[in-house]
N, C-alpha and C positions, 0 to 999 in steps of 0.2 A: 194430868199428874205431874209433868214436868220431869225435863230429862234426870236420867240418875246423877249421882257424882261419880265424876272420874269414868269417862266413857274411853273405853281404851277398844281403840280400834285392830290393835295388833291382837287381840280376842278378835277373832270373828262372828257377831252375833247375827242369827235371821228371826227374823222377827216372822214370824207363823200367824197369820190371820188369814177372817174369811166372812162370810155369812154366819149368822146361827140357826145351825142342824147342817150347813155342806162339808163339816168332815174334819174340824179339827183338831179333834182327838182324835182321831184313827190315824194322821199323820205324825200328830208329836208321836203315840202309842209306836208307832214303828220307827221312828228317829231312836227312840230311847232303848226300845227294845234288839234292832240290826244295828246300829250304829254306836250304842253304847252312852249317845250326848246328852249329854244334862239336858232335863225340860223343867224352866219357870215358867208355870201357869197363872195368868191372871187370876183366872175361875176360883183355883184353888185359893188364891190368896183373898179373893175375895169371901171368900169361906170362912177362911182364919181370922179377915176381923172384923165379924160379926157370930163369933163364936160366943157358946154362955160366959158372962163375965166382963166381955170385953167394953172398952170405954165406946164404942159406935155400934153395938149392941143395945147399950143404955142410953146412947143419944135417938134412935130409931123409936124404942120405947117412949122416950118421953113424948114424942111425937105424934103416934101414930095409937101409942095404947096399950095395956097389956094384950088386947086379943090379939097383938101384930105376934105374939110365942106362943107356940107351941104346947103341951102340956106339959113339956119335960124340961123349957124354960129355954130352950131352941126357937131361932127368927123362922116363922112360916112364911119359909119364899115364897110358897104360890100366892098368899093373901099380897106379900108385900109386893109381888110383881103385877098384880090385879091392879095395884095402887097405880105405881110408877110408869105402867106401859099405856092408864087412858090417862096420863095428868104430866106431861112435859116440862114442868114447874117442879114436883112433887119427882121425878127423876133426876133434873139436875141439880137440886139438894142432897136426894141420894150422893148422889157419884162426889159430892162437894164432902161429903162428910167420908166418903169410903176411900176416894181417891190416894190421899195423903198417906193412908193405913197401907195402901198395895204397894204404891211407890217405898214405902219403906221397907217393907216384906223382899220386891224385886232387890232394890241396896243391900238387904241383909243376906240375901243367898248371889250377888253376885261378888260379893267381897270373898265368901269361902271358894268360889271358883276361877279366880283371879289367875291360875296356871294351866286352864282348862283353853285349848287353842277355838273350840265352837263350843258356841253356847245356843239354846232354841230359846224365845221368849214366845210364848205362846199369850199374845196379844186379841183378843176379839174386837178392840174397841180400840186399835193401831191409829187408824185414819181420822175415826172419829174425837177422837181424842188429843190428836194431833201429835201422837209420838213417834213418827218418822222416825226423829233423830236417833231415840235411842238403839237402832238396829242399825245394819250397813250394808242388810239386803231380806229386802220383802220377799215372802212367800203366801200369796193367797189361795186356799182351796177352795173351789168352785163347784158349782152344777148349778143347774140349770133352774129359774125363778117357782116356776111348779115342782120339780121336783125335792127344792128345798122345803116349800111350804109343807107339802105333804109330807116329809120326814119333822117338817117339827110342830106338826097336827096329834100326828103316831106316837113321838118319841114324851112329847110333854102333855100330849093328852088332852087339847087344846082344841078349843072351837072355831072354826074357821076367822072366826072374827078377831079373838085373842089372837092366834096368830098374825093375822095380817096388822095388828098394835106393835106387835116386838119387830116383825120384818120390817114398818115406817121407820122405827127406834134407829135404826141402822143406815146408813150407806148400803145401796143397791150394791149387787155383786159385779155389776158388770161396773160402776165405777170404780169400784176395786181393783179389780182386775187392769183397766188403764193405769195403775200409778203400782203395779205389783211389777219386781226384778223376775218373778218366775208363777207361774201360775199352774197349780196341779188341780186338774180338772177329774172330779171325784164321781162323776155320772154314772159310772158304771162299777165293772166288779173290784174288787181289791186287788187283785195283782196288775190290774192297767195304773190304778194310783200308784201302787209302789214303783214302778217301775218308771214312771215320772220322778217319786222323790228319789233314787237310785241314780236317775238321769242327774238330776240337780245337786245333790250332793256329791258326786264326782268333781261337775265342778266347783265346788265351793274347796274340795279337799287340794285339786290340781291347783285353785288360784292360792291356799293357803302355802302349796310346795312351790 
C-alpha cells in the first residue's frame, strides 16, 4: 500500500497486528474502549471500498461476475474468499485493486487526528505487506498455531481445509512475533490479555511523557 503521507512521529502510532482469528479485535476493542485511542481498522476500510457503488466494487464485478453480489447488490465475501485463498494470482490482484482504496481511507482518517498524541492502526497484513514504516511500534497478538486454527474453523465456519488456505495466505505467528516491539499472547482468558496490553501501554504512555 505504501507509506501514508506525512508520517509524523511525534504522533505515536502502534501498528496492532497478528494471525487471523488470534485476537485482534478484542485488543484494539479494549485499546478504544479503557484507553479511549482512536482505532484505524484495515478490515473496516476494506469494507468501505467495496461497498455498493463503489469504483472497486465494480472492478471486482467486471471480473469475476455478477454472481461474485449478493442479492442486495453487496460483494459476497465468502464466494470471493473461496476465489482468492485457492488462486495466489487471483489474491494479488485483489489486494492490487483494494490496496490504494485503504491506503487512502488510512490518509483520510489520519489527517482528522493529527493532535491525537496515539493512534492504533490495526494492520493484519502489517509484515506482509510490508508496512513497517508506517507505525513506530509493533504489536502482535498471538496464540498458539492449533489454537488459532480452531478459532478460525468456529468463527468463519470453515473447513479445515479453507482454513489452512487463509492460514498459508499469511506469515506464520511465530514469524511475527520475531520482528514484533511487544507481543500479547491471547491463549488464554481476557483478563491475562488485558493485562499484557495494560502492561505495554504504560510504556508507550511513560516513553510519550
Amino acid at each position: 500500500m505504501g507509506a501514508p503521507n506525512h508520517v509524523n512521529f511525534v504522533q505515536r502510532r502502534i501498528g496492532l497486528t497478528g494471525g487471523i482469528a488470534t485476537g485482534k479485535s478484542t485488543v484494539a476493542d479494549y485499546l478504544r474502549d479503557r484507553y479511549q485511542l482512536p482505532i484505524l481498522d484495515a478490515d473496516r476500510y476494506a469494507r468501505e471500498v467495496v461497498a455498493v457503488g463503489s469504483p472497486v466494487l465494480q472492478v471486482i464485478r467486471d471480473r469475476y461476475g455478477a454472481s461474485i453480489l449478493l442479492a442486495d447488490g453487496q460483494l459476497d465475501r465468502q464466494k470471493l474468499g473461496s476465489i482468492i485463498f485457492a488462486d495466489p494470482a487471483e489474491r494479488q490482484w485483489l489486494e492490487q485493486q483494494t490496496h490504494p482504496a485503504i491506503r487512502a481511507c488510512f490518509e483520510r482518517d489520519l489527517a482528522q487526528l493529527e493532535s491525537d498524541p496515539i493512534v492504533v492502526l490495526v494492520i493484519p497484513l502489517l509484515f506482509e505487506a510490508g508496512l513497517q514504516d508506517w507505525v513506530e511500534q509493533i504489536w502482535v497478538v498471538a496464540c498458539p498455531l492449533e489454537q488459532q486454527r480452531d478459532r478460525l474453523i468456529q468463527r468463519d465456519r470453515l473447513t479445515p481445509a479453507a482454513a489452512e488456505q487463509r492460514l498459508a495466505a499469511q506469515w506464520p505467528i511465530t514469524q511475527k512475533c520475531e520482528h514484533a516491539d511487544i507481543v500479547i499472547d491471547n491463549s488464554r482468558d481476557r483478563t491475562f490479555t488485558f493485562q499484557q496490553v495494560d502492561q505495554a501501554i504504560e510504556k508507550v504512555v511513560v516513553a510519550e511523557n
